[in-house]
C-alpha positions as CSV (number, residue, x, y, z in Angstrom):
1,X,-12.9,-7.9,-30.8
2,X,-14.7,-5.2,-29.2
3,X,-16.2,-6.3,-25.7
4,X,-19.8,-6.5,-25.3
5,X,-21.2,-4.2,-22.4
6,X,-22.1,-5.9,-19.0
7,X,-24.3,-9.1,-18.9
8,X,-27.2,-7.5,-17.3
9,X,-27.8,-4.4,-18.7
10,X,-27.7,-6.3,-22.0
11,X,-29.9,-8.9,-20.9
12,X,-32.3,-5.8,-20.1
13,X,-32.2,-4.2,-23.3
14,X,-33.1,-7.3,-25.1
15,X,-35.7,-7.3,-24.0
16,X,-35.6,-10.7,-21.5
17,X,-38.7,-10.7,-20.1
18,X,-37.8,-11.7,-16.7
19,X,-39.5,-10.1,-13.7
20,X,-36.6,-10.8,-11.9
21,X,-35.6,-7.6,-9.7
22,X,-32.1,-8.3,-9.9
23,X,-32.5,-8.5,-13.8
24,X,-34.4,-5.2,-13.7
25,X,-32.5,-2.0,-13.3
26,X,-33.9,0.9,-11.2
27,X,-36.0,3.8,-12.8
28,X,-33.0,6.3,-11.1
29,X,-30.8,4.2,-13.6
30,X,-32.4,4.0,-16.4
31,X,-32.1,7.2,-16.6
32,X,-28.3,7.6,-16.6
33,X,-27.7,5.1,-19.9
34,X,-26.6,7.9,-22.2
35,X,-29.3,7.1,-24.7
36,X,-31.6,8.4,-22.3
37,X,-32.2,11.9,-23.9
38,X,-34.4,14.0,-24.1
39,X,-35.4,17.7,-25.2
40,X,-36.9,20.8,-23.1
41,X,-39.5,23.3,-24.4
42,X,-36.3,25.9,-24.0
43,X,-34.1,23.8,-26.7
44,X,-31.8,22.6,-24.0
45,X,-30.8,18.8,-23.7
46,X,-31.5,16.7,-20.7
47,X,-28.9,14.1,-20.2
48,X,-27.5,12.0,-16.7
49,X,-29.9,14.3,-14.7
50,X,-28.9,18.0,-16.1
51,X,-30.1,20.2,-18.8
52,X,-26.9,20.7,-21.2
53,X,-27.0,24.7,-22.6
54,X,-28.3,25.6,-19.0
55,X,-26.7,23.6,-16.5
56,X,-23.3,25.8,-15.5
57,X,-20.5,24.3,-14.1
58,X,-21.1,24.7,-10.3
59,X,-24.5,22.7,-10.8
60,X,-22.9,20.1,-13.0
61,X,-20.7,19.1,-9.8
62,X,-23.2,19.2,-7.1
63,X,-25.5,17.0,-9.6
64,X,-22.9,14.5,-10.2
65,X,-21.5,14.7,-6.8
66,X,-18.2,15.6,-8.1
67,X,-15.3,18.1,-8.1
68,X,-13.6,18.9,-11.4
69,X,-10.9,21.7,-12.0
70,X,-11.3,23.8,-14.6
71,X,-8.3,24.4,-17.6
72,X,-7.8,26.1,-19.8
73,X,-6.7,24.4,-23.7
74,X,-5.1,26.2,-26.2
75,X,-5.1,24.3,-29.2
76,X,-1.8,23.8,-31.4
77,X,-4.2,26.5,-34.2
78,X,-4.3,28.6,-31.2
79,X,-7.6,28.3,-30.0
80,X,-8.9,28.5,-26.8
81,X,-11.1,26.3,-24.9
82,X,-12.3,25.9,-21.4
83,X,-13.0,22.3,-20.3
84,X,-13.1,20.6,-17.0
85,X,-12.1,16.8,-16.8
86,X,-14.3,14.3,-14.4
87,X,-12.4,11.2,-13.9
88,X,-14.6,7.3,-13.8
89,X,-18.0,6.8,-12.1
90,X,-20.7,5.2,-12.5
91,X,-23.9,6.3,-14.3
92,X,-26.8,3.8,-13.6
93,X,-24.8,0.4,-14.8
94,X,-22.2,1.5,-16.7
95,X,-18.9,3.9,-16.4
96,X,-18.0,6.7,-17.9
97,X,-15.6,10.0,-18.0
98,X,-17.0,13.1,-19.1
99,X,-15.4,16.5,-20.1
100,X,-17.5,19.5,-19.5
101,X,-16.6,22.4,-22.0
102,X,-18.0,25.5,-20.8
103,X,-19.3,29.1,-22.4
104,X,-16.5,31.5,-22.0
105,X,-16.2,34.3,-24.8
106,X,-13.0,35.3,-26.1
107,X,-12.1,38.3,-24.2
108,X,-12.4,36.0,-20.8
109,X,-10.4,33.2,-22.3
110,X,-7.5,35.4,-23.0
111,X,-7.7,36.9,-19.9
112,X,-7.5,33.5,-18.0
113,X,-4.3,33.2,-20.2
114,X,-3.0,36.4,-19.6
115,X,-3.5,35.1,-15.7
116,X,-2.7,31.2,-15.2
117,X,-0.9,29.9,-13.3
118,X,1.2,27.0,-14.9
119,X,1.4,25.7,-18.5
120,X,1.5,21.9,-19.2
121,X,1.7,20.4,-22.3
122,X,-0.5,17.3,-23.3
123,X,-0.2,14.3,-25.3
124,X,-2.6,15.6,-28.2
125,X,-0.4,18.7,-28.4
126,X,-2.3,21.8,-26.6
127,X,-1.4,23.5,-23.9
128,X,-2.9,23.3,-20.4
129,X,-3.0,26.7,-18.1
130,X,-4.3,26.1,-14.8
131,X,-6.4,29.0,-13.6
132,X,-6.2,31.5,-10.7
133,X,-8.3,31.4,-7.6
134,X,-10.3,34.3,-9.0
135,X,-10.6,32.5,-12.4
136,X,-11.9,29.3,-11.2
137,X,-14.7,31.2,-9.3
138,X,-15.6,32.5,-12.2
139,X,-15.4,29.5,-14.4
140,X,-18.0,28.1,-11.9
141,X,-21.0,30.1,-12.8
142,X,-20.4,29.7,-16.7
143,X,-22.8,27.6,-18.7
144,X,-22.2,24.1,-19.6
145,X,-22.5,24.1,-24.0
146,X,-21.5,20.9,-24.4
147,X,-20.7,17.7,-22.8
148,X,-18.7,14.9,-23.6
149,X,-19.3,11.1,-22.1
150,X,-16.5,8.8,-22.9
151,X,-17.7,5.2,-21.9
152,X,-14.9,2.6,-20.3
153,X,-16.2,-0.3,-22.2
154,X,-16.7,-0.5,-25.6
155,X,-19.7,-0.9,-27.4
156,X,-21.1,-3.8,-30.1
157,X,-23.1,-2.8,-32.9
158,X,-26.0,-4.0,-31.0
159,X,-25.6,-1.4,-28.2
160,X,-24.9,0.8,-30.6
161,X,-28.9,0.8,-32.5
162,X,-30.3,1.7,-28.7
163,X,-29.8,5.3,-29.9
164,X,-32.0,5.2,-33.0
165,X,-30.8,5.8,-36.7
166,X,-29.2,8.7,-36.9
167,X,-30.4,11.6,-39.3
168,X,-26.9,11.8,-41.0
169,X,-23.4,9.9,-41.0
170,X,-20.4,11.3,-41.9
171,X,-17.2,9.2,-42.6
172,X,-14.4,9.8,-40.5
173,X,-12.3,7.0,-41.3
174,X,-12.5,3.2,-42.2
175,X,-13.7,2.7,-39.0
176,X,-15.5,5.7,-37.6
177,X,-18.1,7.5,-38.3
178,X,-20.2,10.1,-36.4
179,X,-23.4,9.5,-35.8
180,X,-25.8,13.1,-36.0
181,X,-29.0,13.4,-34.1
182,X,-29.4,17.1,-34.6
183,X,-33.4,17.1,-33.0
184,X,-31.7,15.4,-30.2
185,X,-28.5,17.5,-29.4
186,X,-26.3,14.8,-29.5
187,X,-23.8,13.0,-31.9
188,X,-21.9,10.0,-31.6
189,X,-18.7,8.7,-32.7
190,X,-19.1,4.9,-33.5
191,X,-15.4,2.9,-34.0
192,X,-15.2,-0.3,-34.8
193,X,-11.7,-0.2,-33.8
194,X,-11.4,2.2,-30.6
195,X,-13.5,4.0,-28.1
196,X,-16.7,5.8,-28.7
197,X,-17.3,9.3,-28.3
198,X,-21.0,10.8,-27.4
199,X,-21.5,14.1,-27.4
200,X,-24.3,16.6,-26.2
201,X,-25.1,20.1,-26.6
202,X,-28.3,22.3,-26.4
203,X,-30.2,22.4,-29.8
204,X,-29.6,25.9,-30.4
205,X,-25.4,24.7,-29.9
206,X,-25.7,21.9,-32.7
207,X,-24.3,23.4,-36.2
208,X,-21.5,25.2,-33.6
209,X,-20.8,20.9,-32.6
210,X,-21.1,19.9,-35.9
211,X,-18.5,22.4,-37.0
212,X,-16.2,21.7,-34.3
213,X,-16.2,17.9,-35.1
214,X,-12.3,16.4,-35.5
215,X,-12.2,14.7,-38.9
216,X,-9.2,12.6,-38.0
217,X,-8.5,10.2,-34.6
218,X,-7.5,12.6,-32.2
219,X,-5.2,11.5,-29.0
220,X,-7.0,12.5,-25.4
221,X,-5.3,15.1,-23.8
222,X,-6.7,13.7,-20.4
């Protein structure tokens, strides 16, 4: 059975009452729960403290305090991604991992191809390149389209409702489904029987998200 999230945040978000400060998380956390979001008057999506469609990758790590490599994914199709991987840490109360895809066009994707430096394969079956010198400087000042949070513990149905009813649903399996909030920017994958998925993009970035949705488990290549 899937393992309820932390006493006291849930406490919280029932709505206990108590005027208790240790029962009362800080506005500064609040903040970070990843139902937290929120939209600017530019279309991007404010999430953990950054604006997702805006944000580039350099930002992202001074926000979060953290240093991330970027890689370079070529899918087993053939297509090309650039992602960076931030191990565990904590958001407000709870922990997370996120992967940070960022906005690189085609012609600078092959190039870092063209140009890495060693090819590793992965457990989900695409290749890794890591970059040059040259290329990771200029992976920094790219745009961050969309972000992925992948939670530690999993979430209860109850948790779950703190993000609102979604607009739409769409079956993955007989235990996922994704969860579409496209005035929001984000969608959700909610599984009774594994680990959640939220992801975030800028409005503008939401059919390209919905389109680039996995319609079958996939294995993290992380």
């Amino acid at each position: 059975m899937k393992r309820l999230i932390i006493g006291s945040l849930f406490l919280l978000l029932l709505g206990c009452g108590s005027e208790n400060k240790t029962t009362v998380l800080k506005d500064e956390h609040k903040e970070k729960l990843p139902w937290k979001v929120s939209t600017n008057e530019n279309g991007t999506t404010h999430i953990l403290g950054v604006d997702i469609g805006e944000t580039t990758f350099k930002e992202l790590m001074h926000k979060l305090k953290l240093l991330a490599e970027p890689a370079l994914f070529e899918a087993p199709d053939g297509k090309l991604s650039l992602e960076a991987y931030f191990g565990k840490k904590k958001f407000g109360v709870l922990e997370a991992r996120l992967v940070a895809e960022l906005e690189a066009d085609e012609t600078l994707l092959k190039k870092m191809l063209k140009e890495h430096v060693e090819k590793k394969s992965t457990p989900s079956n695409h290749w890794k390149y890591s970059l040059t010198v040259a290329n990771t400087k200029l992976a920094n000042d790219l745009r961050i389209w969309r972000l992925i949070y992948l939670p530690i513990t999993d979430y209860e149905t109850k948790q779950m409702e703190f993000f609102g009813e979604p607009e739409e649903k769409i079956q993955v399996n007989e235990t996922a489904q994704y969860w579409l909030y496209p005035s929001r920017g984000m969608v959700l994958l909610w599984d009774t029987a594994g680990k959640e998925i939220f992801y975030y993009v800028a409005l503008n970035d939401f059919a390209r998200l919905r389109e680039s949705l996995p319609m079958k488990v996939q294995v993290q290549r992380y």
